[in-house]
Backbone as CSV, one residue per row, in Angstrom:
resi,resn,N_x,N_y,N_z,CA_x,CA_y,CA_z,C_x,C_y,C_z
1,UNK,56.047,-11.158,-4.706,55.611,-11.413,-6.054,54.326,-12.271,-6.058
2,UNK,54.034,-13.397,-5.184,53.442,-14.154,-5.205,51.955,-13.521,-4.474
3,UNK,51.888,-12.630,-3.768,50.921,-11.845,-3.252,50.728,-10.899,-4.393
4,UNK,51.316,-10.312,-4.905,50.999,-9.031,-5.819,50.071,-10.059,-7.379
5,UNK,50.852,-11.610,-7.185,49.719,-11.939,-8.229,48.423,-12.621,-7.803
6,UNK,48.203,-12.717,-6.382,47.221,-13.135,-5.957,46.054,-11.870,-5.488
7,UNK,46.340,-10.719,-5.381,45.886,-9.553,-5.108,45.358,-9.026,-6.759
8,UNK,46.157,-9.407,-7.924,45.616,-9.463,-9.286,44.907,-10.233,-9.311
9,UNK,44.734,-11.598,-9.137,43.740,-12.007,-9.376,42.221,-11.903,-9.098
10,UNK,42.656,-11.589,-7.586,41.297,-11.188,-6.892,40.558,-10.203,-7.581
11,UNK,41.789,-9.406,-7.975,40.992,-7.986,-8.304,40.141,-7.855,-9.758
12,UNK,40.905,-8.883,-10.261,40.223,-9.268,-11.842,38.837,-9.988,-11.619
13,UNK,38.754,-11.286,-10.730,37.321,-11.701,-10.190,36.584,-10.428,-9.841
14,UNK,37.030,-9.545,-8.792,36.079,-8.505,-8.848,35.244,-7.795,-9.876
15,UNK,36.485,-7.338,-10.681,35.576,-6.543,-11.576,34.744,-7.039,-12.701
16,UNK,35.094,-8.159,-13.159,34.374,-9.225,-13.935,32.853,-9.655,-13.098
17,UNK,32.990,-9.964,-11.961,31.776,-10.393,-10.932,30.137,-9.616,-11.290
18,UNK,29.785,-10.414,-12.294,28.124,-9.318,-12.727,27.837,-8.895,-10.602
19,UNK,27.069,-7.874,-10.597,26.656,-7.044,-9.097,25.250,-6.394,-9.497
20,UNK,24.128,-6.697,-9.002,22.897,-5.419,-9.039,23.133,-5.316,-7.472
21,UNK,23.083,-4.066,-7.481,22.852,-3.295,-5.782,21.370,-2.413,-6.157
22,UNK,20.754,-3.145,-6.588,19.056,-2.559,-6.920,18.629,-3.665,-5.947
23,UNK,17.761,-3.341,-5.043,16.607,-3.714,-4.490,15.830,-4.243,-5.103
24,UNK,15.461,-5.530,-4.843,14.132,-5.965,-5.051,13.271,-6.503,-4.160
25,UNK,11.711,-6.020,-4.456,10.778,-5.816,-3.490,9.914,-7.227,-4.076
26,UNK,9.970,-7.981,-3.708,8.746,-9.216,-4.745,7.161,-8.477,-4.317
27,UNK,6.714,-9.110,-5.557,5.185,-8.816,-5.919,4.389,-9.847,-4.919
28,UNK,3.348,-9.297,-4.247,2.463,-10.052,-3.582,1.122,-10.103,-4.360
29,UNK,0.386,-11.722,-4.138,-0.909,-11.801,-4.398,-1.801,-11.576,-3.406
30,UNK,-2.428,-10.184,-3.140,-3.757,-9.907,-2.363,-4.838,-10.190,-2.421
31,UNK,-5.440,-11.213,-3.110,-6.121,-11.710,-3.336,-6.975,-12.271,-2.073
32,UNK,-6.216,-13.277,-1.403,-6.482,-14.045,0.356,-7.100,-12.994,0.805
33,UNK,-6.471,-11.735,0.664,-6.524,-10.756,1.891,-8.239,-10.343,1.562
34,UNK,-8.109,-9.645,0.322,-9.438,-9.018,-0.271,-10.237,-10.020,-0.232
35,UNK,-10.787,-11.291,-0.751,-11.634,-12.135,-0.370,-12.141,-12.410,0.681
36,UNK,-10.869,-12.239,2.032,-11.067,-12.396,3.873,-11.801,-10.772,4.333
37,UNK,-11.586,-9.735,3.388,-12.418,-8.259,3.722,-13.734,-8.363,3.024
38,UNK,-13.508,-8.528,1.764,-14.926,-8.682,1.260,-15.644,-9.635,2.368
39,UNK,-15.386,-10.372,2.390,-16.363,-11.681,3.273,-16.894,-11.514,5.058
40,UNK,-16.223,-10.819,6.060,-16.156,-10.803,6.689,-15.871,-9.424,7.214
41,UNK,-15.688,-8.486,6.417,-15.663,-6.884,7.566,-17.024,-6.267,7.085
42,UNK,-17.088,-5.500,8.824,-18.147,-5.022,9.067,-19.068,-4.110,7.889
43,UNK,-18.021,-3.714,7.172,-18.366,-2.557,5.917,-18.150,-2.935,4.632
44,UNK,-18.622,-2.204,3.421,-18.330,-2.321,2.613,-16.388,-2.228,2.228
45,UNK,-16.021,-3.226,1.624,-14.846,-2.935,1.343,-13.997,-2.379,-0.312
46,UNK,-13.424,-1.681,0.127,-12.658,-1.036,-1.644,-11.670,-1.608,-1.676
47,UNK,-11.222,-1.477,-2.797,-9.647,-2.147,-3.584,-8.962,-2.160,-5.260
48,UNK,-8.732,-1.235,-5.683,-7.728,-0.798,-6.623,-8.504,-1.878,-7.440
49,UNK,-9.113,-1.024,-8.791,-9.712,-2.213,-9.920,-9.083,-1.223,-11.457
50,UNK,-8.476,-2.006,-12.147,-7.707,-1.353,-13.719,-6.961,0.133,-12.710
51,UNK,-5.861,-0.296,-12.682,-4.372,0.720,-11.739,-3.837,0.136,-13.407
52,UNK,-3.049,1.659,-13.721,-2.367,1.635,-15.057,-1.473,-0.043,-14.939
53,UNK,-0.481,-0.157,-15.975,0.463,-0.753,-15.765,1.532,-0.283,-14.945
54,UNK,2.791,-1.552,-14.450,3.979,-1.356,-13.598,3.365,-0.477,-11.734
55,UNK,2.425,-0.665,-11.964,1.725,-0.348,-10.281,1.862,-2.143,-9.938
56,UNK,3.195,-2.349,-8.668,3.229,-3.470,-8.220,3.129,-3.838,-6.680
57,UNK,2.489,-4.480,-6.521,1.466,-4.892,-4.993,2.830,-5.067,-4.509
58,UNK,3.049,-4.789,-3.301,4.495,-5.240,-2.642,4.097,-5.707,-1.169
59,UNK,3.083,-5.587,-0.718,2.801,-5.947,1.284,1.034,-6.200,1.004
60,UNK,0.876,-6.285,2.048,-0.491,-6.723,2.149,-0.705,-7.345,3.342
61,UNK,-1.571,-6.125,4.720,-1.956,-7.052,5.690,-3.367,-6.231,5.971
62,UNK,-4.141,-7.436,6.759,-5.212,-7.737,6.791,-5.349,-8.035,8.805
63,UNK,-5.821,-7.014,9.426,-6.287,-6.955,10.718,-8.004,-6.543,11.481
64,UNK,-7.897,-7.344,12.422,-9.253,-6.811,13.019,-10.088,-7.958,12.569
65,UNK,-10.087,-8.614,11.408,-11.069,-9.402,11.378,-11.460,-10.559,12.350
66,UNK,-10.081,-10.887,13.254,-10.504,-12.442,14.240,-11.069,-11.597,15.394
67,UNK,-11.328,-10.635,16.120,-11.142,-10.155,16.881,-13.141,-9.869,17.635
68,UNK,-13.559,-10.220,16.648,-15.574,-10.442,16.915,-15.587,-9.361,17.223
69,UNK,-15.734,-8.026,16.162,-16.145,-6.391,16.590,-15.162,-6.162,17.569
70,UNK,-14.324,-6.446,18.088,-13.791,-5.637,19.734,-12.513,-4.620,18.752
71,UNK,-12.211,-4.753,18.079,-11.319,-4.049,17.440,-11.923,-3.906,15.747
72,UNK,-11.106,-1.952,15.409,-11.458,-2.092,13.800,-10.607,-2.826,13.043
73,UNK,-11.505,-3.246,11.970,-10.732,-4.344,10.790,-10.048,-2.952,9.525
74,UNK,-8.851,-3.409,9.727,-8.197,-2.397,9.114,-6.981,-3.454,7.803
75,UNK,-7.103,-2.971,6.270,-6.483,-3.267,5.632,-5.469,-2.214,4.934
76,UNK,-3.859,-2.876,4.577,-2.821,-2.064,4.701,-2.509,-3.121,2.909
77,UNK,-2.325,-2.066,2.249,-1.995,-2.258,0.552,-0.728,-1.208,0.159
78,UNK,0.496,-1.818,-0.393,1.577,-1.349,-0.568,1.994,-1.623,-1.618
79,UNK,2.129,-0.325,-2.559,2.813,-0.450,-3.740,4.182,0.095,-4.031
80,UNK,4.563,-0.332,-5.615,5.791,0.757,-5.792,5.193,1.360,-7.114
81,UNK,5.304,2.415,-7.568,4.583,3.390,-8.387,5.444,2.932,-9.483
82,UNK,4.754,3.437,-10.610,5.679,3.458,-12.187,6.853,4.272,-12.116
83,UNK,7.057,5.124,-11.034,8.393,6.368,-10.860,9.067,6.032,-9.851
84,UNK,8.545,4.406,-9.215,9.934,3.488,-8.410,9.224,4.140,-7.094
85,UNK,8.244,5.298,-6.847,7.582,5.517,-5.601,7.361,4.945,-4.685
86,UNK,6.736,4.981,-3.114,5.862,3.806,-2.465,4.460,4.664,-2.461
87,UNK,3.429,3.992,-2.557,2.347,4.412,-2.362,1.258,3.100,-1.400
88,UNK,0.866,3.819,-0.765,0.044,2.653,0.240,-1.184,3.057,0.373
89,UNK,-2.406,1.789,0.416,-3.657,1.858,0.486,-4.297,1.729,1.688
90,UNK,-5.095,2.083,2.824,-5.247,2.036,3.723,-6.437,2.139,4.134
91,UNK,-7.356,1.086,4.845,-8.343,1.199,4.993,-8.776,0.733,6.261
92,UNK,-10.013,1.469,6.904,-10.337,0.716,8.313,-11.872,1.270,8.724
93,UNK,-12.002,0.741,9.463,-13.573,1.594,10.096,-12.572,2.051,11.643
94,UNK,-11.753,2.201,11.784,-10.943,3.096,12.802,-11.934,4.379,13.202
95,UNK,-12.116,4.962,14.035,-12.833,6.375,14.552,-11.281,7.398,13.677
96,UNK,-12.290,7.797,12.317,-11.001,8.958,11.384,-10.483,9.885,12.127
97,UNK,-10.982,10.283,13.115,-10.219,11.227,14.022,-8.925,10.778,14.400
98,UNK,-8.908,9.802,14.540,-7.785,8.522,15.145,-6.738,8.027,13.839
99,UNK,-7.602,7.444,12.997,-6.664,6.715,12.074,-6.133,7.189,10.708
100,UNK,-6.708,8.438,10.687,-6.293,9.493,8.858,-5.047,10.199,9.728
101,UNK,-5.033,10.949,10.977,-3.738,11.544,11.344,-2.398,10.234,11.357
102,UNK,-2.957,9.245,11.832,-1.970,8.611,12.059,-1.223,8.159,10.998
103,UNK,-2.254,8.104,9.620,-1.600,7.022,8.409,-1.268,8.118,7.571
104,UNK,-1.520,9.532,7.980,-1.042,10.901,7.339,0.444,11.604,7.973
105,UNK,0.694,10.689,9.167,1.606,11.126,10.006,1.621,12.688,10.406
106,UNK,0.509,13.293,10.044,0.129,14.429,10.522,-1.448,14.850,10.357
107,UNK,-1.539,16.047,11.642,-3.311,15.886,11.770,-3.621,17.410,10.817
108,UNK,-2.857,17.759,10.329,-3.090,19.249,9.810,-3.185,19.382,8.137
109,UNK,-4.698,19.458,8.104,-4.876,19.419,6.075,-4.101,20.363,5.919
110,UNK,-4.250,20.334,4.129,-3.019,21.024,3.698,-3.795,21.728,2.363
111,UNK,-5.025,21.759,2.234,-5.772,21.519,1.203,-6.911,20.383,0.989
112,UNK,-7.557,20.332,-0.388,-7.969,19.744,-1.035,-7.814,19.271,-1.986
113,UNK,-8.141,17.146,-2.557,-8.012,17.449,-4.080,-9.195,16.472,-4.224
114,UNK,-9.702,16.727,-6.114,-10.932,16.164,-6.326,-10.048,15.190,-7.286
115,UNK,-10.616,13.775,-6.639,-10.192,12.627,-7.513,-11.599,12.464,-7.949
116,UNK,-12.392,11.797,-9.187,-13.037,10.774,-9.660,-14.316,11.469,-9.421
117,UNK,-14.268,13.194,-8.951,-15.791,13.442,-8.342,-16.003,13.520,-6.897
118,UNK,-14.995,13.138,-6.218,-15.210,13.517,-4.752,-13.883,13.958,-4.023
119,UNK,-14.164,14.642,-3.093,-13.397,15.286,-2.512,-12.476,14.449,-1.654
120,UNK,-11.015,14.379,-1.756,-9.642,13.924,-0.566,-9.498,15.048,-0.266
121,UNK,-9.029,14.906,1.481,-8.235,16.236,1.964,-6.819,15.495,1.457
122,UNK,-5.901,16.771,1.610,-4.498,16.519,1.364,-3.773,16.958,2.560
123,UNK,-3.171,16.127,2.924,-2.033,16.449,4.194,-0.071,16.130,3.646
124,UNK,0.628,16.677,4.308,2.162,16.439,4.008,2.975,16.644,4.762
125,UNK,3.773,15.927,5.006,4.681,16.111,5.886,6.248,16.355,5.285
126,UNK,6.636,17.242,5.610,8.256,17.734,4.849,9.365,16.347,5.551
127,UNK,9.359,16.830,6.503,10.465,16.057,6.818,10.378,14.188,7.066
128,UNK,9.195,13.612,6.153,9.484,12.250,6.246,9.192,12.383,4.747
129,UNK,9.029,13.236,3.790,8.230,13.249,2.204,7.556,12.701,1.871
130,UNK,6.110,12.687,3.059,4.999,12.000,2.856,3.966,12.649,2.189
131,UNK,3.224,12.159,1.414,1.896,12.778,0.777,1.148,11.839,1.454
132,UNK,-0.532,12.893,1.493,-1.309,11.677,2.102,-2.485,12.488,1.283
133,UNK,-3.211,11.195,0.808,-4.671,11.985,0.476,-5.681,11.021,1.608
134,UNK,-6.759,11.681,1.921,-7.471,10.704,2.909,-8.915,11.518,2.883
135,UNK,-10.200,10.601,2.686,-11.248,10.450,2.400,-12.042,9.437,3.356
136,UNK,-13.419,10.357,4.476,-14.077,9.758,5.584,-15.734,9.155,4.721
137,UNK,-15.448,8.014,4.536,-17.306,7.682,3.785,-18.581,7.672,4.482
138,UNK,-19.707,8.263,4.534,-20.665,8.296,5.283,-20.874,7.394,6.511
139,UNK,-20.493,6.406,6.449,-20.329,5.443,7.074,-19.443,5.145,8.240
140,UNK,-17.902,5.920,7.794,-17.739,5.808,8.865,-16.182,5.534,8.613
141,UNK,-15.950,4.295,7.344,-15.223,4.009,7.000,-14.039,5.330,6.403
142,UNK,-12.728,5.155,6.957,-12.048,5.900,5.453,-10.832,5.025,4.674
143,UNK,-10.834,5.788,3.681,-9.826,5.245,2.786,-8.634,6.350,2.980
144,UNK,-6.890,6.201,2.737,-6.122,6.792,3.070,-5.584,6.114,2.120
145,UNK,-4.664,6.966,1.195,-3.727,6.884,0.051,-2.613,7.684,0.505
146,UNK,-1.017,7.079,0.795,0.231,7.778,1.309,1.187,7.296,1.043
147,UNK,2.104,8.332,0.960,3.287,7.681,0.581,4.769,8.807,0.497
148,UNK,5.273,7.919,-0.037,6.530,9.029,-1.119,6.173,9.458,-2.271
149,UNK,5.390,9.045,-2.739,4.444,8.828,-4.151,3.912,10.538,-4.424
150,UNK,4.383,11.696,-5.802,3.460,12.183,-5.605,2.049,12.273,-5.596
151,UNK,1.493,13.490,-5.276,-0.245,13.632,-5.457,-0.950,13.108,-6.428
152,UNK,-0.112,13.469,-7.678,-0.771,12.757,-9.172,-0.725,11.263,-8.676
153,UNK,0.091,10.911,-8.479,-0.052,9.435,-8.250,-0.717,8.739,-7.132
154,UNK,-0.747,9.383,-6.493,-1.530,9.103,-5.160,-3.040,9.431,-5.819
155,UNK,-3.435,10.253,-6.373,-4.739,10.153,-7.187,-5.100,9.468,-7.706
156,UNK,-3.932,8.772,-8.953,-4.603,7.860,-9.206,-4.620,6.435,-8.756
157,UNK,-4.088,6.335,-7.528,-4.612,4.916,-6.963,-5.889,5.490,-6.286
158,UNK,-6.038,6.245,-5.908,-7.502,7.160,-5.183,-8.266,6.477,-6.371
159,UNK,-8.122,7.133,-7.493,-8.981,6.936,-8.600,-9.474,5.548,-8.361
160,UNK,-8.538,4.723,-8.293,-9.070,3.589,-8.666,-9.667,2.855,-7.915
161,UNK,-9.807,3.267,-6.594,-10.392,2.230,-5.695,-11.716,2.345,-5.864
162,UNK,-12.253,0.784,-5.587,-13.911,0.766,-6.289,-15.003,-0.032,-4.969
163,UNK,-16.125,0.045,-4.771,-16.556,-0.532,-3.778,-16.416,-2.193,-4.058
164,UNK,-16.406,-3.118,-3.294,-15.965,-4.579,-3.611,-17.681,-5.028,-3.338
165,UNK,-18.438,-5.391,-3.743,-19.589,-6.895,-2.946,-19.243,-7.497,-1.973
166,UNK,-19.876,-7.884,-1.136,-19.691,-8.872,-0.472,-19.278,-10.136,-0.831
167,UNK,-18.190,-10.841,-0.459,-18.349,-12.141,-1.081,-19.177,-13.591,-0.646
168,UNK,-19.384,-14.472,-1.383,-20.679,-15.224,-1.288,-19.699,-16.301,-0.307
169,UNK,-20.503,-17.235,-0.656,-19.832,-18.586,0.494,-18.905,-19.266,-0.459
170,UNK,-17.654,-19.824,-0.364,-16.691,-20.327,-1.293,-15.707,-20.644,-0.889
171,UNK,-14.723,-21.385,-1.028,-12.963,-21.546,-0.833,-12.460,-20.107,-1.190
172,UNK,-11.796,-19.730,-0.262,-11.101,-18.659,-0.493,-9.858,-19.183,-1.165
173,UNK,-9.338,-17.677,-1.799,-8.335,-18.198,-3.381,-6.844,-18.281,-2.321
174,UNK,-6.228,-18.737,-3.104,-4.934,-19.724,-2.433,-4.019,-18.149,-2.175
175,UNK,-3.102,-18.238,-1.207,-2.010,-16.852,-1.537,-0.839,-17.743,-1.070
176,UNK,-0.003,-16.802,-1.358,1.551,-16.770,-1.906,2.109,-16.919,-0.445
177,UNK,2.932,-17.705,-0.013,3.425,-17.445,1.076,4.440,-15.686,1.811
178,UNK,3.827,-14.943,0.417,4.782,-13.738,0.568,3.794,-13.124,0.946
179,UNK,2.789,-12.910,1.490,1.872,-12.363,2.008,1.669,-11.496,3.379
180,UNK,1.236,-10.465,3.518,1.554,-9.924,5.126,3.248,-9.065,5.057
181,UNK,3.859,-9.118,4.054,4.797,-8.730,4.011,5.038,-7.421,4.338
């Protein structure tokens, strides 16, 4: 008796017990990162300027820059889309032969699409449900947009990436210890 009311009770705490089994991804400030590319990589650098609403920064790392030219400076931007997607921003002066297969997880276009006036190839992979759009700039540099995210959406973070200035001499802006995530 005394178990059957202690096995009620439990079971009443249970179901009363508020539970989210939703994931949460915290928002990062990229800010550090983009100020340390603007300032210091070899190239001009891009970065997502007016992305609709509910497009939320989730990672952000920043490589190649300590390294004095011996390696490319490559930046990695991770979102979650308005449709709960991932979509990631990807940038490097990498040799594109090298670094669009890799961040496409495959070397075989699939097509074309025209974001903003210029041409992305489109690559996909079935069995990880990756989209990739990826774009080589005269220069040398490319930009790579991928994800789970579809194409429309992967466009329009394409869309939005804009060339950055260089930045001048200054305190770089403070970041979040959630950074690099």
């Amino acid at each position: 008796m005394a178990m059957g009311a202690c096995l009620l009770l439990v079971l009443a705490i249970f179901v009363i017990t508020p539970r989210d089994n939703k994931e949460v991804l915290q928002t990062v400030d990229y800010s550090a990162q983009l100020w340390a590319l603007r300032s210091d990589a070899p190239y001009t650098a891009y970065a997502p300027e007016g992305l609709p609403p509910h497009w939320r920064p989730t990672s952000s790392r920043l490589s190649g820059l300590d390294t004095g030219g011996k390696q490319p400076v490559a930046w990695h931007l991770g979102f979650v889309t308005p449709k709960g997607e991932y979509a990631a921003f990807e940038l490097s002066n990498e040799k594109a032969g090298q670094f669009v297969p890799r961040m496409a997880t495959s070397s075989k276009p699939v097509g074309e699409q025209q974001v903003g006036g210029a041409a992305w190839t489109k690559y996909h992979r079935n069995d990880k449900k990756a989209n990739t759009l990826a774009r080589t700039l005269p220069d040398g540099v490319s930009l790579v947009v991928t994800g789970t995210a579809s194409y429309e959406e992967l466009a329009v973070l394409a869309g939005s990436l804009k060339p950055q200035p260089k930045q001048g001499a200054g305190p770089a802006p403070s970041a979040s210890p959630t950074q690099g995530s």
